[in-house]
KOLDRENRO-143113 format. One record per residue (C-alpha): z, y negated, x negated; residue number from 0. Coordinates in pm, whole numbers. Each point is the difference from the previous one (the first is absolute). Last residue first. Layout:
// KOLDRENRO-143113
> Z / Y / X / NUM
...
END
This chain:
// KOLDRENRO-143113
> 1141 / -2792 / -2646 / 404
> 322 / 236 / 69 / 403
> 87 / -166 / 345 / 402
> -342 / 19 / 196 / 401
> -138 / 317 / -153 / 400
> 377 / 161 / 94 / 399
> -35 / -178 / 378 / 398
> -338 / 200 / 47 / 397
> 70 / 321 / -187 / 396
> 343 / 35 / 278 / 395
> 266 / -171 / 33 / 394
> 335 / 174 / -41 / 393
> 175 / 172 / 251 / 392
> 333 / 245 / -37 / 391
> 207 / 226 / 207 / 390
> 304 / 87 / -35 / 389
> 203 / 332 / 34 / 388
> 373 / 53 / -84 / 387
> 291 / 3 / -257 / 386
> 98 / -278 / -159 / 385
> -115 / -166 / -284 / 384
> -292 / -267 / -69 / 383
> -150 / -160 / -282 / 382
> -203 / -339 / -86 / 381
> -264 / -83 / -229 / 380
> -198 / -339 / -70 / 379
> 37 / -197 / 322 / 378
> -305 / -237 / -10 / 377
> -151 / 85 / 298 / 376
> 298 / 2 / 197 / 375
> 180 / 337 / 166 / 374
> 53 / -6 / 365 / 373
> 242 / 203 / 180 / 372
> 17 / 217 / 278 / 371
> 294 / 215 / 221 / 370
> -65 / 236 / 263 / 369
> 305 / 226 / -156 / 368
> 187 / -198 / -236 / 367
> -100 / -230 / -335 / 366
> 244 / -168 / -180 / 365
> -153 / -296 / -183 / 364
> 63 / -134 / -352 / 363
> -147 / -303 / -180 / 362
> 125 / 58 / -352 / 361
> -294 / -130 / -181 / 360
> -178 / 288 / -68 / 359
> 51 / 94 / 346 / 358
> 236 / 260 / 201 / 357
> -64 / 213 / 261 / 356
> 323 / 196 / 172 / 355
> -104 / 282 / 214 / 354
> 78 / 195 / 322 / 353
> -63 / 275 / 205 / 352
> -371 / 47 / 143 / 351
> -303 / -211 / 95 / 350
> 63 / -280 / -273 / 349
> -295 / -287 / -13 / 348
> -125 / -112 / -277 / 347
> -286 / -285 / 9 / 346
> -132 / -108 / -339 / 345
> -179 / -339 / -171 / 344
> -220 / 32 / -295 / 343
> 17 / -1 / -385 / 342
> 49 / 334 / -180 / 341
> 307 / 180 / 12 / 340
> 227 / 25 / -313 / 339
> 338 / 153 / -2 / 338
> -54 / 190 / 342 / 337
> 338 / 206 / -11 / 336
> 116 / 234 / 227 / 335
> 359 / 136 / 30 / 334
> 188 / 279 / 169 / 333
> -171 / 192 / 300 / 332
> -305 / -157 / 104 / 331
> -261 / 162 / 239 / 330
> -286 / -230 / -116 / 329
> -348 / -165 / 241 / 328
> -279 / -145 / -101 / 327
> -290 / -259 / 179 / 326
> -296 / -147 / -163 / 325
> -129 / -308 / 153 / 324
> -334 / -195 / 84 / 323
> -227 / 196 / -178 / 322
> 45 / 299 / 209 / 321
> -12 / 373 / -7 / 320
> 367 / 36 / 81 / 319
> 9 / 314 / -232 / 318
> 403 / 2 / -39 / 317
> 214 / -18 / -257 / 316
> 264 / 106 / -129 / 315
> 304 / -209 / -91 / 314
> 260 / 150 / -319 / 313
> 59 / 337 / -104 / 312
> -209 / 324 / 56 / 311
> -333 / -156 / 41 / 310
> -136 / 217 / 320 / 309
> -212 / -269 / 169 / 308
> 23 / -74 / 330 / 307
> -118 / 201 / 272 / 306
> -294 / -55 / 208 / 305
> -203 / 154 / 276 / 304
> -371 / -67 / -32 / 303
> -217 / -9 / 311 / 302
> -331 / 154 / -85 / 301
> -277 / -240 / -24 / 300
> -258 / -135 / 321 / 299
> -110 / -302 / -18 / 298
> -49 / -212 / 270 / 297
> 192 / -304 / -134 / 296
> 96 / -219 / 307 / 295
> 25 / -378 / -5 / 294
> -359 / -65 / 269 / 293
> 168 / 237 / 241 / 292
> 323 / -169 / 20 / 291
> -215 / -357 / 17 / 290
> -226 / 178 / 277 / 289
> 305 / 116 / 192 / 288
> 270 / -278 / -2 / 287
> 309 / 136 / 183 / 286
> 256 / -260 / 89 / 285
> 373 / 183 / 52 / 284
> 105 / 284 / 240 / 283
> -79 / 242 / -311 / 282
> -206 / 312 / -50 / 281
> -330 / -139 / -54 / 280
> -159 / -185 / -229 / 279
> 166 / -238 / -206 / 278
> -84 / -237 / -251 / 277
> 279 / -40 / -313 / 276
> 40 / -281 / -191 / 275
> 388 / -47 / -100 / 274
> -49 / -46 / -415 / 273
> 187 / 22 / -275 / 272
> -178 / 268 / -194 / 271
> 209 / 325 / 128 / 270
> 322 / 248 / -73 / 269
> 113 / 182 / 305 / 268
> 324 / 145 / 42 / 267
> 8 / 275 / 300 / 266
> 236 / 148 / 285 / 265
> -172 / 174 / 246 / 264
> -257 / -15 / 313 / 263
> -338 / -35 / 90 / 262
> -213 / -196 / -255 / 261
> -337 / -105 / 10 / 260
> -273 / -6 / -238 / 259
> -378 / -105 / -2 / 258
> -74 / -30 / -377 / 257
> -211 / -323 / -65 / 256
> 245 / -138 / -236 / 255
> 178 / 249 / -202 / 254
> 316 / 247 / 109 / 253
> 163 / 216 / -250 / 252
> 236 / 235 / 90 / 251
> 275 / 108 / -125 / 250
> 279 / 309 / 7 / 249
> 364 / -71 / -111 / 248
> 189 / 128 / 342 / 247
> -314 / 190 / 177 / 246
> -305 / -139 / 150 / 245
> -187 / 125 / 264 / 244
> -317 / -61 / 75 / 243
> -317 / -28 / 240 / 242
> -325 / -67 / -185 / 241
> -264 / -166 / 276 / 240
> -257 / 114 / 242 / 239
> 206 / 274 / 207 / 238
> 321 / -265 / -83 / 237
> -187 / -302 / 175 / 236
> 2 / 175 / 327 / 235
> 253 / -176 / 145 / 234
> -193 / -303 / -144 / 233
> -219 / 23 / 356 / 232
> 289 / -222 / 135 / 231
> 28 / 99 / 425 / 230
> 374 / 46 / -68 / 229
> 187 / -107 / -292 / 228
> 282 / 175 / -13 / 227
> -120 / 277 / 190 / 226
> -278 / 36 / -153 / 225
> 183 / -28 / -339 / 224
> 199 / 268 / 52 / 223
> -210 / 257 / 109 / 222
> -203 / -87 / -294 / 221
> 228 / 45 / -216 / 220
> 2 / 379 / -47 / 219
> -386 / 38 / -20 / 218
> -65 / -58 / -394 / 217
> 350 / 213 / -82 / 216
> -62 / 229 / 245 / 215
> -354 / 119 / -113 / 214
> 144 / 58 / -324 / 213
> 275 / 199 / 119 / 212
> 307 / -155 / -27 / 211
> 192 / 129 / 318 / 210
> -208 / 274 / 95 / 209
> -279 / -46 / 218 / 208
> -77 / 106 / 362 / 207
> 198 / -228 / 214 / 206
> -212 / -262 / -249 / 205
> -319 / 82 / 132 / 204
> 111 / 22 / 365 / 203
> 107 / -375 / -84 / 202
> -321 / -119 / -125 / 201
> -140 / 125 / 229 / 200
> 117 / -169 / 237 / 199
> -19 / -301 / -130 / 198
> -396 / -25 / -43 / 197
> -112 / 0 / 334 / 196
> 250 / -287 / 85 / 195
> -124 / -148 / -312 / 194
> -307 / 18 / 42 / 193
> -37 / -158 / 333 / 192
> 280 / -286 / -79 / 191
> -228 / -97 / -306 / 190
> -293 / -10 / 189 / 189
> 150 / -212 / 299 / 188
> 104 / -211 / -266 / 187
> -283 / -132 / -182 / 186
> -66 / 151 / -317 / 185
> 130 / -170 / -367 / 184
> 248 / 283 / -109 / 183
> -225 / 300 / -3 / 182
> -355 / -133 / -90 / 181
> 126 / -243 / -257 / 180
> 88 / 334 / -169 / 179
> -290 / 164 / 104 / 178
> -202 / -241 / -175 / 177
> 219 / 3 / -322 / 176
> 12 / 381 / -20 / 175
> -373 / 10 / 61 / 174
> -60 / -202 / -310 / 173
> 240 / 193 / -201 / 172
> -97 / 339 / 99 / 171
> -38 / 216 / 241 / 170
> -364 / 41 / 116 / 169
> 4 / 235 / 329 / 168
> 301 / -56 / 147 / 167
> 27 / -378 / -125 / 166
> -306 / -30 / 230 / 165
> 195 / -21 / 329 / 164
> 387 / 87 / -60 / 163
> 72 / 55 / 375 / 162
> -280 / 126 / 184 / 161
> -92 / 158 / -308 / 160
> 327 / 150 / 19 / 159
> 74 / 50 / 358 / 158
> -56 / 387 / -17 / 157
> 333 / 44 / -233 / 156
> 145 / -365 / -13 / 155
> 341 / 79 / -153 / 154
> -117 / 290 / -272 / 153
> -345 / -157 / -82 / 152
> 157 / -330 / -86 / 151
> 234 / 156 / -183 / 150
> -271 / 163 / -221 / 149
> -204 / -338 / -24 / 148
> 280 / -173 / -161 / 147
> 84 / 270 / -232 / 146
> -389 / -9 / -127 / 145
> 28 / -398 / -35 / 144
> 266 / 14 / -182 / 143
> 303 / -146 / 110 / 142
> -6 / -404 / 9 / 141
> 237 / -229 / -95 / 140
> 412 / 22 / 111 / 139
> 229 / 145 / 257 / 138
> 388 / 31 / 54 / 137
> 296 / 99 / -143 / 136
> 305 / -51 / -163 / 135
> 316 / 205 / -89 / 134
> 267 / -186 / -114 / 133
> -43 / -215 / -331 / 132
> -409 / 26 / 27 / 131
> -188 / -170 / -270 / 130
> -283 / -219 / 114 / 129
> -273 / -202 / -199 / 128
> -151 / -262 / 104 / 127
> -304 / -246 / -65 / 126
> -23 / -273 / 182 / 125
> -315 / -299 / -117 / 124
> 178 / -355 / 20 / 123
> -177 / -325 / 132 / 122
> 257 / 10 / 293 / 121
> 64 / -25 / 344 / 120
> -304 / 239 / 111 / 119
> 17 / 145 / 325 / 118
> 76 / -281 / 222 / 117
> -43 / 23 / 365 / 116
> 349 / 16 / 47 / 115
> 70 / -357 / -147 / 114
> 267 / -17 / -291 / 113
> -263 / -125 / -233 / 112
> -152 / -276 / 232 / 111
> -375 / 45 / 112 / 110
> -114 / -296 / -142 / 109
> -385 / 143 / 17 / 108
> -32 / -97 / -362 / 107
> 327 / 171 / -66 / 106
> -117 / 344 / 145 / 105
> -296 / -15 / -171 / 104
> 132 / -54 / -350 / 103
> 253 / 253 / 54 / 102
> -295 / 264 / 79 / 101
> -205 / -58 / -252 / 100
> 290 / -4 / -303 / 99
> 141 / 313 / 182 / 98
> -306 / 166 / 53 / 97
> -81 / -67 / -384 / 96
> 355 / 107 / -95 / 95
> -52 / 338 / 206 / 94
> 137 / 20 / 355 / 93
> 347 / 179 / 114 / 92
> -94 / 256 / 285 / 91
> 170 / 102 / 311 / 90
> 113 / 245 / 264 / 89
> 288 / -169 / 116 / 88
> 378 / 121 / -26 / 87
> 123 / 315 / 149 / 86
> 388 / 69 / 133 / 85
> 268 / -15 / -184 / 84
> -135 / -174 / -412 / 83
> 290 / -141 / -196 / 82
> -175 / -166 / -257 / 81
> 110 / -118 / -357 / 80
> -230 / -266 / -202 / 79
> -95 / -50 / -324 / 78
> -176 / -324 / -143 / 77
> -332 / -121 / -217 / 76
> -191 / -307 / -105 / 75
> 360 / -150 / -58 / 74
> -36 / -356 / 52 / 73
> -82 / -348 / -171 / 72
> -65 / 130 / -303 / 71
> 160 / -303 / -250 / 70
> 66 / 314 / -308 / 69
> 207 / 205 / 203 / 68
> 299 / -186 / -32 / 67
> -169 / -340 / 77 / 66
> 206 / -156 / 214 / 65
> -277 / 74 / 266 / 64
> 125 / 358 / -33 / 63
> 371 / -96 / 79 / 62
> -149 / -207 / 278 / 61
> -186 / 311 / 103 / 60
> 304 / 203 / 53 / 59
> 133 / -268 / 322 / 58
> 315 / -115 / -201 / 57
> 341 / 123 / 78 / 56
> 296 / -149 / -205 / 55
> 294 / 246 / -23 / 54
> 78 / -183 / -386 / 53
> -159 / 325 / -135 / 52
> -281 / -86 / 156 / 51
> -148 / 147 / 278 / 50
> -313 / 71 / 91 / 49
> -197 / -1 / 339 / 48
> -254 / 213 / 104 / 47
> -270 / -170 / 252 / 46
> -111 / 160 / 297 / 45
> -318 / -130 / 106 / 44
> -66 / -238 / -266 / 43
> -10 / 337 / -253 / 42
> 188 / -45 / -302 / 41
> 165 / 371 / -47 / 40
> 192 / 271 / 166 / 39
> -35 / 24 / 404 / 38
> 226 / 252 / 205 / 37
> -212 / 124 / 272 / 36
> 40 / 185 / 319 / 35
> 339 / -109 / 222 / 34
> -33 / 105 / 339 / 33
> 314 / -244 / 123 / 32
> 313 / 199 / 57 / 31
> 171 / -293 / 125 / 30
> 291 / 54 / -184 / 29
> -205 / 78 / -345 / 28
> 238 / 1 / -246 / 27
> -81 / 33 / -395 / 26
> 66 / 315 / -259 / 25
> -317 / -94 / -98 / 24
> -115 / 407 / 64 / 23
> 199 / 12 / 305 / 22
> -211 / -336 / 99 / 21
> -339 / 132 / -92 / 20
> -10 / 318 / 188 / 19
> 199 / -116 / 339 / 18
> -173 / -209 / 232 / 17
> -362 / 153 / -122 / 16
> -263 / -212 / 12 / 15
> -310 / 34 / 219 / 14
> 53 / -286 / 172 / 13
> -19 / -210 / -288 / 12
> 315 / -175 / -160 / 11
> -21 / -137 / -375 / 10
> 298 / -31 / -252 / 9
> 27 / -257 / -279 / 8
> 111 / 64 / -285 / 7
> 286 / -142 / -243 / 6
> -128 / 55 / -402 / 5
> 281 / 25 / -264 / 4
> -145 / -211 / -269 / 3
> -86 / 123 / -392 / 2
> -89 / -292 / -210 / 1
> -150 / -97 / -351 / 0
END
C-alpha cells in the first residue's frame, strides 16, 4: 500500500503558451519557452517520477513493475495539462486495430520511434476526454451533413458545385468522406485558387454578423487559421467540422477516428496512454494524407458538451465514454474519505487550492495547485482535506476486467 507524490515532466511545442502553465506551477520560465504539456503517467516519452518518502525518485513504472498494481507493467491511461496559444494540428488518434497495424509497420520498416515520419509509436488505441480549466476551444468530428452543406452554400454562393462537386447534390456520409479528401488532398494551385476566392467572403460575411451568431461561431476562425497557416485547405476544417467552446468544468469526449484540433485555452486531458496521432493539416510538421484519411470516423452525431455529474458530496464523474479510464473530479471543502476502493491504480491531480492526502497506512502527501499523486493498487482507502478541486483517473472497464479476475 503506497501513495507517492508524482514529479512531471513538462513538454515544449511551438504552440505553447510561455506563461499559462508556469503561473499555474507556480514555476519560472526565464526563457519564456512555449511551454504546452505537462505529462502525468508511465509513458516512455515523458516519464513521471515518484518519490518516496525518503526523497528517492523512481521513473513511475518501476514502482508499477514492483508490483503495486498487481505486476502491470504501466498505467494503460494518463492526464495531461495543455497550454494551447496559437493552433495545433488538425489530427486524428487511430483505433487499437490501426494502432496495432500501424506500429507493426512502422517497426518492420525500422523507421525509429522518434523519427518524423512516424505516426504510430505505440500499440495503444487514444481515447480523450477534455475538460476546460480556462476557457478552451477549438474543433472536433463531423457536423451534420445538412449544416455542412448550408455553409457551404453561404461561402461558395454560385461556385458551389464548382466547389463541393457531388456532395451538393447527395450529402451524406459517403459524399462527406469524398469531398473531404477532396478539400485537403488537391494540388496547390487549386487550393491557392479557392481560397483566394473564398477569403473574401468570408470576411464580408463576418463584417455582417453579430458576435456569436451561429454563422460566426463556424466562420470566426478561419481568418485565423489562414493566416496562420497559409495555403493549408484545413482553414476550412471548421465549415466541415464541430467548432467549440468550452467553459471552466465543461468536457468533451474525443474517440479514435474523430478529426479534432485545438486552438487555444487552458485544458486537462485524461487519455489511454498513448502518443499516436496522424496529422493532416494545420501544422509545420509531417502530414500523412492517406493514413489521416484511412483513421477517420465519418459519422456524423451531435457534439455533446459535458458536465460532470451533480452528486452533492464527494467526486463526480464524468461520461469519458471509454474503456480505458474513467475520469472525476470533487470541489472539497473539509474532509473526504474513500474507506474502501476497489483494486486498481489512480492518478489525482489538484487544479485548485490545496489538500493533504493521506493513506491507510499513513503515507501522507500535500497536494498544491498543479500537483499529482499516485495511489497503488493495493491501497485500501485513503482521505483527503483541504479545500480545493482535484481531479481523479481510474482505469477504465479494460484495466478493472484485468485486475478483479
Amino acid at each position: 500500500m503506497a501513495i507517492y507524490a508524482l514529479e512531471n515532466a513538462i513538454q515544449k511545442y511551438d504552440w505553447g503558451d510561455p506563461d499559462i502553465l508556469p503561473v499555474f506551477l507556480a514555476k519560472d520560465n526565464p526563457h519564456r519557452d512555449p511551454w504546452a504539456e505537462l505529462w502525468i503517467g508511465t509513458h516512455p516519452k515523458a516519464m513521471s517520477l515518484a518519490i518516496t518518502p525518503g526523497g528517492a525518485r523512481l521513473p513511475l513504472d518501476r514502482v508499477l513493475d514492483g508490483g503495486l498494481t498487481d505486476g502491470r507493467p504501466a498505467l494503460p491511461f494518463m492526464l495531461k495539462l495543455l497550454a494551447v496559444a496559437s493552433p495545433l494540428s488538425m489530427q486524428v488518434h487511430p483505433s487499437a486495430r490501426k494502432a496495432v497495424e500501424g506500429y507493426q509497420r512502422e517497426q518492420l520498416a525500422a523507421i525509429p520511434l522518434e523519427a518524423a515520419e512516424r505516426n504510430y509509436v505505440d500499440r495503444n488505441a487514444k481515447s480523450e476526454f477534455v475538460v476546460a480549466l480556462e476557457r478552451f476551444e477549438g474543433m472536433c468530428g463531423f457536423r451534420p451533413v445538412d449544416d455542412i452543406l448550408a455553409t457551404l452554400r453561404l461561402v461558395a454562393g454560385p461556385h458551389l458545385k464548382e466547389y463541393v462537386g457531388r456532395f451538393a447534390a447527395d450529402p451524406c456520409r459517403r459524399e462527406l468522406a469524398v469531398l473531404f479528401y477532396t478539400f485537403i488532398s488537391m494540388s496547390e494551385s487549386r487550393k491557392t485558387d479557392i481560397l483566394s476566392k473564398i477569403r473574401p467572403r468570408i470576411d464580408r460575411l463576418l463584417q455582417t454578423e453579430r458576435p456569436g451568431s451561429p454563422v460566426a461561431r463556424v466562420l470566426g476562425w478561419i481568418p485565423r487559421l489562414m493566416d496562420a497557416f497559409p495555403g493549408d485547405m484545413g482553414a476550412l476544417g471548421p465549415m466541415l467540422l464541430n467548432t467549440f467552446e468550452l467553459e471552466p468544468g465543461q468536457g468533451l469526449a474525443v474517440p479514435p477516428g474523430e478529426p479534432h484540433a485545438y486552438f487555444r485555452g487552458f485544458a486537462l486531458e485524461a487519455m489511454a496512454s498513448s502518443d499516436n496521432e496522424v496529422r493532416g493539416g494545420l501544422t509545420r510538421k509531417r502530414v500523412d494524407m492517406p493514413e489521416f484519411i484511412a483513421a477517420l470516423n465519418f459519422d456524423t452525431p451531435p457534439l455533446q458538451i459535458q458536465e460532470p455529474s451533480r452528486r452533492k458530496s464527494g467526486f463526480r464523474p464524468y461520461d469519458a465514454k471509454s474503456d480505458d479510464f474513467t475520469l472525476a473530479v470533487m470541489d472539497l471543502d473539509g474532509r473526504y474519505a474513500r474507506a474502501q476502493r476497489r483494486p486498481g491504480p489512480e492518478l489525482l491531480l489538484c487544479v485548485s487550492g490545496g489538500l493533504r492526502l493521506e493513506g491507510s497506512g499513513g503515507d501522507a502527501v500535500d497536494l498544491a495547485r498543479g500537483q499529482a499523486a499516485f495511489v497503488s493498487s493495493d491501497e485500501t482507502g485513503y482521505s483527503m482535506t483541504g479545500a480545493g478541486t482535484v481531479f481523479r483517473a481510474l482505469g477504465g472497464s479494460r484495466i478493472r476486467g484485468v485486475l478483479t479476475a
